[in-house]
C-alpha positions in Angstrom: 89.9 -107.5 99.7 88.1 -110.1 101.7 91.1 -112.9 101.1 93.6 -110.1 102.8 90.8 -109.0 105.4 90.2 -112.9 106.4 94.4 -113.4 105.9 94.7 -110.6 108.5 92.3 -112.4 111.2 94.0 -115.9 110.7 97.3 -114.2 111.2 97.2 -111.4 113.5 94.2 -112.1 115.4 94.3 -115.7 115.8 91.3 -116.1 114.3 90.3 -120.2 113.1 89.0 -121.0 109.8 86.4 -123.7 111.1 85.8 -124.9 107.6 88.7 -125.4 106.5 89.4 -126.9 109.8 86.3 -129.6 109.6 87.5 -130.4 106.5 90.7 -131.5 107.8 89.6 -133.4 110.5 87.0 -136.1 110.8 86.3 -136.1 114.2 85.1 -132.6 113.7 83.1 -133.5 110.7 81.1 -136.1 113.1 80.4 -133.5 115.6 79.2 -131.1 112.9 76.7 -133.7 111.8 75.6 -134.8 115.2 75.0 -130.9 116.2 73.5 -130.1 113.0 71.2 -133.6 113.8 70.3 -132.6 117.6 70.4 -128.9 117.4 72.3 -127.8 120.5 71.4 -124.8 122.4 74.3 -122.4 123.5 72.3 -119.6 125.0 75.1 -116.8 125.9 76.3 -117.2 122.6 72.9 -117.0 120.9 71.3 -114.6 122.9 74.6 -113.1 123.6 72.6 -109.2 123.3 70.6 -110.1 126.0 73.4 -111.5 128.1 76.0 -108.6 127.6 72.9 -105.9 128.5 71.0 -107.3 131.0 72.3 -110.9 132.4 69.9 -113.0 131.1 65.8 -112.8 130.5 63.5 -111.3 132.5 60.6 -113.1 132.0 60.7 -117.2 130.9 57.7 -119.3 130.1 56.6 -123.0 129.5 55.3 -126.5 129.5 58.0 -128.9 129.7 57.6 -132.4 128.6 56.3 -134.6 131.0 58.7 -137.4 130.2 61.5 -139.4 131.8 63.7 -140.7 128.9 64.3 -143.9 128.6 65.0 -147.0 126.0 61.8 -147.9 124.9 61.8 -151.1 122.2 58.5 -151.5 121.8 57.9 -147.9 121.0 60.3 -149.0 117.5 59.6 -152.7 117.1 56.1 -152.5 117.7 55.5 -150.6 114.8 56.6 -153.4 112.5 55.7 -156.0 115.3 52.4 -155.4 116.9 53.8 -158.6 119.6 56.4 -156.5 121.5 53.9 -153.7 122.4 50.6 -156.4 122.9 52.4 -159.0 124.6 54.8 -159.9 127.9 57.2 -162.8 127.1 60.2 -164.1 128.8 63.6 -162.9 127.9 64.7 -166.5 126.0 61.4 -165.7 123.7 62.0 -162.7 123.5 65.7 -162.8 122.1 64.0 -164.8 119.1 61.7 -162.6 118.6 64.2 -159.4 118.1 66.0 -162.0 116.0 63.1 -163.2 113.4 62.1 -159.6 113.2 65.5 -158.0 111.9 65.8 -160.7 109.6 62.2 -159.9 108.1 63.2 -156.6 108.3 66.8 -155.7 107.5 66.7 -152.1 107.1 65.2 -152.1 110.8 68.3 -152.8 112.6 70.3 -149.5 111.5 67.1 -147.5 112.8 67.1 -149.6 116.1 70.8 -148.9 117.0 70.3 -145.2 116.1 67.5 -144.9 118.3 69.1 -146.8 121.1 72.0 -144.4 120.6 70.1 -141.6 120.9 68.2 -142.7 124.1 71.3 -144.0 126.0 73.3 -140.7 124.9 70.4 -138.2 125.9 70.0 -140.3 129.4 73.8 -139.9 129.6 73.6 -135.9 129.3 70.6 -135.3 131.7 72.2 -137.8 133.8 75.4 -136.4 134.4 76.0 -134.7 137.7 78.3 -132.0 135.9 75.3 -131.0 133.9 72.6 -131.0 136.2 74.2 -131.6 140.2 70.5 -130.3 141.4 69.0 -133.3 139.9 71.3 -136.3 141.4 71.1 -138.6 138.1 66.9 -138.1 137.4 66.3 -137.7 133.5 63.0 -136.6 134.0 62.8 -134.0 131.4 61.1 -131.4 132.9 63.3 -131.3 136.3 66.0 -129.9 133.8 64.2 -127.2 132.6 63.5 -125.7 136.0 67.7 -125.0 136.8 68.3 -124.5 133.1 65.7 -121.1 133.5 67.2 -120.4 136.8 70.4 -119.8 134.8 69.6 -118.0 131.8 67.2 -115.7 133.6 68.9 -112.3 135.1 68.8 -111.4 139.0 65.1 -110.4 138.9 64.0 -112.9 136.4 60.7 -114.1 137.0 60.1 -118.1 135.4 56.7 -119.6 135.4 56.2 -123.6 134.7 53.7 -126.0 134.7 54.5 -129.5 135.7 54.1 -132.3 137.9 54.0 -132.3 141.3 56.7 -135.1 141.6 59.5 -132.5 142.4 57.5 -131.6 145.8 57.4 -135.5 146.8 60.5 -137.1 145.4 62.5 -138.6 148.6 65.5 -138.0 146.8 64.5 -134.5 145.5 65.7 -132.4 148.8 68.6 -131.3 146.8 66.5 -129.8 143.8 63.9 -128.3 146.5 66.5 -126.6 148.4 66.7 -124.6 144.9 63.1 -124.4 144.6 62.5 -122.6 147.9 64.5 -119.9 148.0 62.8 -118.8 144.5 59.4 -119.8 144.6 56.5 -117.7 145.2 53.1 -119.3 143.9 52.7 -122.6 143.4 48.9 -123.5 142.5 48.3 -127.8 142.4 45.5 -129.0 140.1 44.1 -132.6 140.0 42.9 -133.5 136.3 39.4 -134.6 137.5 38.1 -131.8 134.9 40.5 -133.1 132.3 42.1 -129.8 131.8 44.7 -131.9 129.9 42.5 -134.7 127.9 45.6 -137.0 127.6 46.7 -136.8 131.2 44.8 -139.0 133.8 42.4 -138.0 136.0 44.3 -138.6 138.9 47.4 -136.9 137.9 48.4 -133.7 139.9 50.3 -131.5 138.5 50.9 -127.2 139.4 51.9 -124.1 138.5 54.8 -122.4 139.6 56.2 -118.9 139.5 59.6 -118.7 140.5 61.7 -114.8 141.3 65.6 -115.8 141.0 65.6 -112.4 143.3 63.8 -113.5 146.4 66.2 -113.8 149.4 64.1 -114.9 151.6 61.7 -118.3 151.9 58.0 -117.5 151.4 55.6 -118.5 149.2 51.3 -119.0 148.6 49.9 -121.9 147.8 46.8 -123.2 146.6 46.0 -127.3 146.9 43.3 -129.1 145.2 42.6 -126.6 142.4 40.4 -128.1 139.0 39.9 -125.1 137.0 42.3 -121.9 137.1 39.5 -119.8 137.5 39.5 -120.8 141.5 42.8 -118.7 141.5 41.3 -115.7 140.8 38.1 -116.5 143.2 40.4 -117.3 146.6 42.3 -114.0 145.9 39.5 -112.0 145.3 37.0 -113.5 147.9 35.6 -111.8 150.9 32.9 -113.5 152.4 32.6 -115.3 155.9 30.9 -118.5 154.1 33.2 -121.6 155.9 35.9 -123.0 153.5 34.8 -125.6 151.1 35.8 -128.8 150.5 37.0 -131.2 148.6 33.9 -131.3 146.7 30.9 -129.1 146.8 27.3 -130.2 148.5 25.8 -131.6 145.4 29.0 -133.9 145.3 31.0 -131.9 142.5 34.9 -131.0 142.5 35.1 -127.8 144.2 36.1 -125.2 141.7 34.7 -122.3 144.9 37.5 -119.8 145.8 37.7 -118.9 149.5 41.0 -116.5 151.2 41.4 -119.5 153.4 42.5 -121.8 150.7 46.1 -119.9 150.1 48.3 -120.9 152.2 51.5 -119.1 153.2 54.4 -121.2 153.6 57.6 -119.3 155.2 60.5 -121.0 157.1 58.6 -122.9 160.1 56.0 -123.9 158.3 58.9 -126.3 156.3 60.5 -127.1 159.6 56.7 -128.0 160.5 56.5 -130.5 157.1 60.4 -131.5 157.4 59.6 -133.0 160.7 55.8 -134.9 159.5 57.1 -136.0 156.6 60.6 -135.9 156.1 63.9 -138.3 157.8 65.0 -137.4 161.0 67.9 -135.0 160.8 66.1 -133.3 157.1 67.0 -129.7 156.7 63.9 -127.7 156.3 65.0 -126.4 153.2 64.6 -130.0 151.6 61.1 -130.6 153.2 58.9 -132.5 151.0 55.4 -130.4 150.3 52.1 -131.5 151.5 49.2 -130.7 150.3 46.9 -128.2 152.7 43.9 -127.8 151.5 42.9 -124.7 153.9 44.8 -122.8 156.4 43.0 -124.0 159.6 44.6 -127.7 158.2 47.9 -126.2 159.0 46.6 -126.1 163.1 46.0 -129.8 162.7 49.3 -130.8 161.2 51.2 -128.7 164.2 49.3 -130.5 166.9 50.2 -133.9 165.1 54.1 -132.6 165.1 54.0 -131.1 168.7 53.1 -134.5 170.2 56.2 -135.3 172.4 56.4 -138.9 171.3 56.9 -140.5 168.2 56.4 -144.1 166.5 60.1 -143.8 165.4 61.3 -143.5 169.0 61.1 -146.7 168.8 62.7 -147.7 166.3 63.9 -151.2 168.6 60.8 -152.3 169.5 59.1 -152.9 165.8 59.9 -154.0 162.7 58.2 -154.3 159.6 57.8 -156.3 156.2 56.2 -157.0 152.6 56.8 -160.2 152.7 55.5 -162.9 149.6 55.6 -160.9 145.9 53.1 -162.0 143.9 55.3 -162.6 141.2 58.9 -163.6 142.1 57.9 -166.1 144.6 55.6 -167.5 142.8 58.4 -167.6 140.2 60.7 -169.3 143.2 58.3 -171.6 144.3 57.5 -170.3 147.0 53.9 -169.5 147.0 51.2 -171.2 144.1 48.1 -169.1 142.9 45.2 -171.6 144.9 41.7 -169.6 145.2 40.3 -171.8 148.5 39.4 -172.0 151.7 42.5 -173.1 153.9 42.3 -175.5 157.6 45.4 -173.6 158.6 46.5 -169.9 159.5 49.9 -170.6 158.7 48.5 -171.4 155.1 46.1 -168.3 154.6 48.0 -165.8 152.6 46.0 -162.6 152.3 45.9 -159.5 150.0 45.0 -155.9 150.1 41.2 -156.4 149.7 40.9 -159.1 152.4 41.0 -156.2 155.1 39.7 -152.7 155.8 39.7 -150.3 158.3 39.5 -152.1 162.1 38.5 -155.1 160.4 41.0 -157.9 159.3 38.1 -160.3 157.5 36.3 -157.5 155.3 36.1 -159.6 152.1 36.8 -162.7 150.6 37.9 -163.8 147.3 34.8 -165.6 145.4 35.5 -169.3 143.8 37.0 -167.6 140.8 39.1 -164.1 141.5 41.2 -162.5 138.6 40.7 -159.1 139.2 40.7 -157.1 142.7 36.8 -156.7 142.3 36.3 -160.2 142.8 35.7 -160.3 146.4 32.4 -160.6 148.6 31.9 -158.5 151.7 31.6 -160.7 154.3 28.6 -160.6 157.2 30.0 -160.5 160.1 26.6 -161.5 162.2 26.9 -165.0 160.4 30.6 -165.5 160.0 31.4 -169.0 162.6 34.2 -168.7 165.5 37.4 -169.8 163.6 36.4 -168.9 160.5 38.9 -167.8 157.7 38.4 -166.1 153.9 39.5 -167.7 151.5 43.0 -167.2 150.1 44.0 -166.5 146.5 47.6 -168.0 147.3 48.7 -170.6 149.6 52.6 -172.1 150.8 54.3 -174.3 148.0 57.0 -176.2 149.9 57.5 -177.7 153.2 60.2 -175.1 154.1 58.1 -172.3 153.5 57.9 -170.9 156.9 61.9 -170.6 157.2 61.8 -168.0 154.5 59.8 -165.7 156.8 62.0 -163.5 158.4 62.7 -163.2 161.9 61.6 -160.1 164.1 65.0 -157.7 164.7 63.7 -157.3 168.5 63.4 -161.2 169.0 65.9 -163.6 167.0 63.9 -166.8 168.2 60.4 -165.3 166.8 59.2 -164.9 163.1 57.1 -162.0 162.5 54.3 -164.1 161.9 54.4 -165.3 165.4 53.3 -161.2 166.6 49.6 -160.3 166.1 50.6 -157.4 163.4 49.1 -154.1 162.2 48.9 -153.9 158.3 48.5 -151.6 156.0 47.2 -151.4 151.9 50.4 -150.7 150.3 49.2 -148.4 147.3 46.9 -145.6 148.7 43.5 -144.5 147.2 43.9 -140.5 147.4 40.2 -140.6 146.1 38.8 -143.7 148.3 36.4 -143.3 150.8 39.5 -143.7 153.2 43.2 -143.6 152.0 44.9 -145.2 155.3 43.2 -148.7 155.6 44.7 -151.2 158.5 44.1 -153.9 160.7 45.3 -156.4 163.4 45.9 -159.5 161.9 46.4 -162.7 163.9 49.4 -164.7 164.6 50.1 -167.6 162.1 49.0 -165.3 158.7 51.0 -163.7 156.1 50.2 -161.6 153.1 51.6 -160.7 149.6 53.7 -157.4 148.9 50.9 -155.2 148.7 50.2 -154.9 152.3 52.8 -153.9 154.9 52.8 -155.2 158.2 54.3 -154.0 161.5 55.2 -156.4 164.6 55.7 -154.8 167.6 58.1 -155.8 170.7 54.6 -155.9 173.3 51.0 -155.6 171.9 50.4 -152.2 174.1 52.6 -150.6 171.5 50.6 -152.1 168.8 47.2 -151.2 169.9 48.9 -147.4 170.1 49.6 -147.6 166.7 46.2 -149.2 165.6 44.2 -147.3 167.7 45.8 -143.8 166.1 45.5 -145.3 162.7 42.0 -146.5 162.7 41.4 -142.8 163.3 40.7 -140.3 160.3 43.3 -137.7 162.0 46.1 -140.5 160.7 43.7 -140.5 157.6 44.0 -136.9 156.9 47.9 -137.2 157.6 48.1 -139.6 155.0 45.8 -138.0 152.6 48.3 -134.9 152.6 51.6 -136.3 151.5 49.2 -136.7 148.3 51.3 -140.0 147.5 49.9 -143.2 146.0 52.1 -145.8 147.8 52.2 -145.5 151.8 56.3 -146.7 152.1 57.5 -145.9 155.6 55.1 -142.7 156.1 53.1 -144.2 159.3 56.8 -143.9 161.3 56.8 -140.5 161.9 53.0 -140.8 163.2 52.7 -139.8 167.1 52.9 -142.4 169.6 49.8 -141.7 171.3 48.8 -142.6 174.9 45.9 -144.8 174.9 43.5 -145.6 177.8 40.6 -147.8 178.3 38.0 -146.3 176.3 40.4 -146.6 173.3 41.2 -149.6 173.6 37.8 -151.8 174.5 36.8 -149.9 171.3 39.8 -151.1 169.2 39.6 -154.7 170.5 35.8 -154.9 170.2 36.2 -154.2 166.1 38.8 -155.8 165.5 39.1 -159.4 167.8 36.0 -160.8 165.4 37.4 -164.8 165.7 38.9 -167.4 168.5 42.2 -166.4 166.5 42.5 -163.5 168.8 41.8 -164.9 172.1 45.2 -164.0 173.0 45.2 -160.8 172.4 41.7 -160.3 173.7 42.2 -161.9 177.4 46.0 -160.3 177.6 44.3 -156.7 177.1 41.4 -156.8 178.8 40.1 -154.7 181.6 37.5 -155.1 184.3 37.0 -151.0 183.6 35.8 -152.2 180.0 32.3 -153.3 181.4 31.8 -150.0 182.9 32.1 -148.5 179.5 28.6 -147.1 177.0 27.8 -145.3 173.5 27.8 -142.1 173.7 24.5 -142.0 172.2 22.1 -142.9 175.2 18.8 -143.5 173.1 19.9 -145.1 169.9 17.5 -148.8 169.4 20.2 -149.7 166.5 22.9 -150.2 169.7 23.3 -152.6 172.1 23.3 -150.4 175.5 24.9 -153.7 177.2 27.3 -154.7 175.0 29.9 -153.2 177.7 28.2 -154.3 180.7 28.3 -157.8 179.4 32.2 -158.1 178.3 34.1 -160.8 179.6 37.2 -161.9 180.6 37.8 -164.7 178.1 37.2 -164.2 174.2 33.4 -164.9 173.6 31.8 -164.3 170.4 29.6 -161.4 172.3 32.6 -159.7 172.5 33.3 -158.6 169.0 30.8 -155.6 167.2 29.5 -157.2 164.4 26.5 -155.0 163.7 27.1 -152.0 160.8 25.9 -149.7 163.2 27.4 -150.5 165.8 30.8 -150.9 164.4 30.4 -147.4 162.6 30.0 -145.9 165.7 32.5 -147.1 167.2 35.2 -145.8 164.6 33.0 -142.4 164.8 34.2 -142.5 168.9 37.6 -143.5 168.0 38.1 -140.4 166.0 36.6 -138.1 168.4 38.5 -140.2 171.4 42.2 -139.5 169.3 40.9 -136.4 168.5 41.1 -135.0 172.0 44.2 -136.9 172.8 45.8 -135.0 170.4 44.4 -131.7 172.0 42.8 -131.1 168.5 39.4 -129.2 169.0 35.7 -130.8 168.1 35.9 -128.0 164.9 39.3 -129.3 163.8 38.0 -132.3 163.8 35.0 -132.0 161.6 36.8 -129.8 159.5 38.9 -132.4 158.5 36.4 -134.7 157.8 34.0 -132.2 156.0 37.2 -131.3 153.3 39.1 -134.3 153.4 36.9 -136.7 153.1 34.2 -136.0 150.5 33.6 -139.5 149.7 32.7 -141.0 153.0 30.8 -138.1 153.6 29.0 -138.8 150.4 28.5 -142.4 151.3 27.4 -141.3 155.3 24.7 -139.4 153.5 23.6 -141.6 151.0 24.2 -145.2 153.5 20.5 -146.3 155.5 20.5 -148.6 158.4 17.3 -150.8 159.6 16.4 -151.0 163.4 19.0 -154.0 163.9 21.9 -152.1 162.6 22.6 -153.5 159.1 23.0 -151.6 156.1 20.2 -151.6 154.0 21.1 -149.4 151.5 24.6 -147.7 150.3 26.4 -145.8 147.5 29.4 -147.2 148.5 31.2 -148.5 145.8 33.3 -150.8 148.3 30.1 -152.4 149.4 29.0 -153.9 146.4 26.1 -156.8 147.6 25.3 -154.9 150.7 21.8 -154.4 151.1 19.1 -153.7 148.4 19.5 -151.9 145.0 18.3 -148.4 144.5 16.0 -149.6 141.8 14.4 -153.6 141.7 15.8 -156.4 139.7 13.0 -157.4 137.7 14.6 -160.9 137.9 15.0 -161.0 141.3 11.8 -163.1 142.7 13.4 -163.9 146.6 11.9 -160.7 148.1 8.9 -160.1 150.6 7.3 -157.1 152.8 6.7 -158.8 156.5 4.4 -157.5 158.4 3.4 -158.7 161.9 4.6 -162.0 160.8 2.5 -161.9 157.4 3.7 -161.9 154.1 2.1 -158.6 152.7 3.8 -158.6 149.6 6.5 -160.9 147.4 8.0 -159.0 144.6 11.1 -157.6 143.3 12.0 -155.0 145.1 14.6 -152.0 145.3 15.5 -149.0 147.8 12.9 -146.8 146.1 9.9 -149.2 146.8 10.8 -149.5 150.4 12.2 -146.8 151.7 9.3 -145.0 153.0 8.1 -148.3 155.2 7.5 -147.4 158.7 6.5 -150.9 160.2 7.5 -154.3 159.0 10.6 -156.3 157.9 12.1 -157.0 154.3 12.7 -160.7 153.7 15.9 -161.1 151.3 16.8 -164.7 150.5 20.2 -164.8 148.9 22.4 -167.7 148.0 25.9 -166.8 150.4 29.4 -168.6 148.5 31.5 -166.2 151.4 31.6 -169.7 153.7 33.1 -172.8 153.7 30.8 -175.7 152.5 29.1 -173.3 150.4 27.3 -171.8 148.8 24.1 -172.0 151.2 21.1 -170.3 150.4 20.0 -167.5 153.6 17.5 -164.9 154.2 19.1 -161.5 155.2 15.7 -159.6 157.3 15.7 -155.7 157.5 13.0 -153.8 159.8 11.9 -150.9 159.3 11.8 -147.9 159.6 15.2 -147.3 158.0 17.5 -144.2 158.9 21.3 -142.2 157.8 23.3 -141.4 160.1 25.0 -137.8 160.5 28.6 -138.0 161.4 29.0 -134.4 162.3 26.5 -134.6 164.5 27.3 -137.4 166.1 30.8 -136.3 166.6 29.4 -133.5 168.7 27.1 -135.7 171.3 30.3 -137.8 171.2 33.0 -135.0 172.4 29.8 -133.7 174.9 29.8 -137.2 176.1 33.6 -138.1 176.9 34.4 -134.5 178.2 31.5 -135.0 181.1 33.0 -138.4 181.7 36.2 -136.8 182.0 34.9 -134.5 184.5 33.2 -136.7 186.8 
């Protein structure tokens, strides 16, 4: 009965007999292995109840793999050849390697083409438009997942993932985004500081997302900066008046406090809002990268920075900008030579990253032996001499060096090094003190591929852009793409109007040498002298140091004090601040959430009567000022008192902190300078004080708005 039942369906129902069929062909017999091998998925046909009666799932759940596939030889030679995971060596050596170790190994080769097949055929798949058009080509695994439950789910499925943030961010991703949007309805970011995931680092954000294939139109809640899930629950459920928290909590812990104030609603204009911050000019809304908003007042800020009416890409003519030297191809070419020294010439000082920090060009310099980017020395900028340079860790390798620096694309006849230029730190620390660090460097220097730097047409357009960048408002900006390299973000940053207070600050931290006379003298304004702090009483400031500015570059003309320079950043930020019509609130807001590491460092950073630090947390400031607990085998320490020596001991920040009267003699040998290293004595007087930047951001706004008024 069954031969004449299955005769019937060959016959009259055109029914296939698949085995016999395989067995015929070999072809087939090859695709039945390889799907038997890689288990293929056909949901409609598996699931085909759940399909026919309801269109798909309701409800779909999971934890994609994290993982971009890729060819990875390594991950199969290494386990019979420790060298190609352990070791980087050149192709040539490389080719012999592969070579020597198939021969030691025959059976190894059959496993190496499989798995090569596999990777290159799987890439292929994810790859392929046809299969995934949202995706443009990425194989990151779990992109595919996210379209995939789109699809199998019915009209009011509900899909809930948890992966990285990358989707949000990818500059290429609009396409996939434009997908996300119009289904998503929580999406709740956690950084791994807690290690929620113990493999994953602790820098790595990643969210949760519930998507509704039903929702019609854009709108969705989000949370930013979570560590535990529990916070979730906490900002849903919270109904206090306490002010939002930040980033971390006042006994410097992450955050894991709810607050109402942390979700965040995000409907059509807030992505035109982001689309125009963040995105190309021209973006659709629907394909605006997501920032991350840590509370809903944030939101005010980022709408000010959008509705200024000018714009550093309005430009576009008058700048241009450039990584030039990489570390490693040019030294590969040539071009450059790894050469820790002092140099004679600007034109052979080639700085890095470190070298520079915020308003201030020559913050460090390598020591005599530098292999690791914590090899550097703050330098002391009381002691530095006129012309001095830091030292370089690379320096020209041919006499037709300078013809491979490119010209400026607003000047054929001028080479970008022939502009004083803004730079930046290429790779952003999202957990630093500050993330946006930049400076003016002067003409005749260039720098490796970690720092970008901007020349600009007239140096009025460059103090605009230095001005709004030494500011935390450009700080916070930055800090909300939640990126790790800065690429072209700093175009789309306002370009602000600047005035005289702005920019005698600006000049005053940053033209420290003779190598900015220039720019100096062509800048300067007889309204500078008229300038003062904004704190009248302070002894650790110099109540003439605007009075007594001159005309011509001086060495008096450059803030070289801690305190002094500090302060005038704190007035920078309160000065852009207002030119932005931010208020005073929105502007301490910021820095009380955004910045929880320089406001753990202000707390925890003392200051003697001359304005020098003698005591800091700061991790960036390693050298400066005394440890919190003596060296016992330091011996080059004394207590002065009225010109006495009271005391000579080892000492730390706990045996002197409570000194009212006196100085504290440090003798130190200094290898920061050319011709050294020279033994000096670094002198502290007491009594010893932190500063309060809130605080001193109010007397500040009190100040300029009664200038304003008179």
């Amino acid at each position: 009965i069954d031969d004449e039942i299955r005769a019937t369906q060959l016959t009259e129902l055109g029914f296939i007999d698949v085995a016999e069929q395989i067995e015929k062909n070999q072809r087939l017999q090859v695709v039945q292995e390889v799907s038997a091998k890689q288990k293929f998925l056909h949901w409609e046909l598996e699931f085909a109840d759940v399909f026919a009666k309801k269109g798909g799932f309701d409800l779909i759940l999971g934890n994609p793999p994290w993982l971009k596939v890729e060819w990875n030889e390594s991950g199969i030679m290494g386990e019979v050849n420790p060298i190609f995971d352990i070791r980087k060596v050149t192709a040539s050596k490389l080719t012999q390697l592969r070579k020597e170790t198939f021969e030691n190994y025959p059976n190894l080769l059959s496993e190496y083409i499989g798995e090569y097949e596999s990777s290159l055929a799987t890439q292929n798949f994810l790859g392929t438009k046809s299969n995934y058009p949202l995706l443009d080509g990425k194989s990151n695994l779990y992109k595919c997942f996210l379209p995939t439950a789109w699809k199998i789910a019915n009209h009011n499925g509900i899909s809930g993932f948890l992966h990285p943030e990358g989707v949000y961010d990818d500059p290429k991703g609009g396409k996939l985004r434009s997908e996300i949007y119009k289904r998503l309805k929580y999406h709740f970011q956690y950084i791994n500081e807690l290690t929620l995931f113990a493999e994953v680092h602790h820098l790595v954000k990643f969210s949760t997302n519930i998507f509704n294939n039903s929702n019609k139109n854009i709108g969705f809640k989000t949370i930013a900066n979570l560590y535990i899930p529990l916070t979730i629950d906490t900002c849903f459920e919270y109904s206090g008046i306490e002010v939002v928290g930040g980033i971390k909590d006042e006994n410097n812990n992450w955050n894991i406090k709810g607050h109402s104030n942390r979700i965040v609603s995000i409907k059509k204009s807030q992505l035109e809002l982001f689309s125009k911050l963040y995105d190309d000019v021209g973006t659709a809304y629907i394909k605006a990268r997501l920032p991350s908003i840590h509370a809903v007042n944030l939101l005010n800020v980022l709408e000010k920075f959008a509705l200024y009416p000018r714009r550093l890409n309005d430009i576009l003519d008058s700048y241009f900008s450039s990584d030039m030297w990489n570390e490693t191809t040019d030294q590969t070419n040539g071009t450059i030579t790894r050469n820790t020294t002092f140099v004679n010439l600007k034109k052979d000082l080639i700085i890095s990253g470190p070298h520079f920090y915020v308003g201030n060009a020559i913050y460090k310099t390598p020591r005599e032996i530098c292999t690791l980017n914590s090899h550097y020395d703050v330098l002391d900028l009381t002691k530095i001499d006129n012309d001095f340079m830091s030292r370089t860790n690379y320096i020209p390798n041919e006499s037709d060096f300078n013809t491979k620096i490119p010209f400026a694309s607003f000047n054929s006849k001028k080479r970008v090094n022939e502009f004083f230029r803004l730079v930046y730190r290429g790779m952003l620390a999202q957990t630093g003190e500050r993330t946006l660090i930049s400076s003016i460097i002067p003409v005749g220097i260039t720098h490796t591929n970690a720092v970008r730097s901007i020349a600009f047409k007239n140096n009025y357009n460059l103090l605009q852009q230095a001005i709004l960048s030494y500011s935390i408002i450009a700080d916070f900006f930055i800090k909300s793409t939640g990126r790790s390299n800065l690429h072209y973000t700093w175009e789309t940053f306002p370009l602000i109007n600047i005035h005289n207070k702005m920019i005698c600050r600006t000049l005053s931290l940053t033209c420290l040498t003779i190598h900015y006379k220039e720019l100096y003298e062509e800048q300067y304004k007889k309204e500078f002298t008229s300038g003062s702090w904004t704190k009248k009483d302070d002894p650790r400031l110099n109540h003439n140091f605007f009075t007594n500015l001159t005309p011509t570059w001086k060495r008096a003309v450059a803030l070289r004090t801690d305190y002094e320079r500090r302060q005038a950043l704190v007035e920078i930020d309160v000065l852009v601040a207002q030119e932005l019509k931010l208020t005073l609130e929105e502007l301490k807001t910021i820095y009380r959430i955004q910045f929880p590491v320089l406001k753990q460092n202000e707390n925890e950073t003392f200051y003697d009567m001359n304005g020098r630090i003698v005591f800091t947390v700061s991790k960036g400031l390693t050298g400066v000022g005394l440890p919190r607990k003596a060296d016992k085998k330091a011996t080059h320490y004394k207590i002065v008192i009225d010109g006495e020596t009271t005391e000579e001991k080892p000492l730390g920040w706990e045996d002197i902190k409570d000194l009212q009267t006196g100085e504290i003699h440090r003798t130190i040998q200094d290898d920061t300078m050319p011709n050294g290293p020279i033994e000096r004595t670094i002198i502290y007087k007491a009594p010893f004080a932190k500063c309060d930047r809130e605080k001193d951001y109010e007397i500040a706004w009190a100040e300029f708005e009664k200038r304003d008024t008179l």
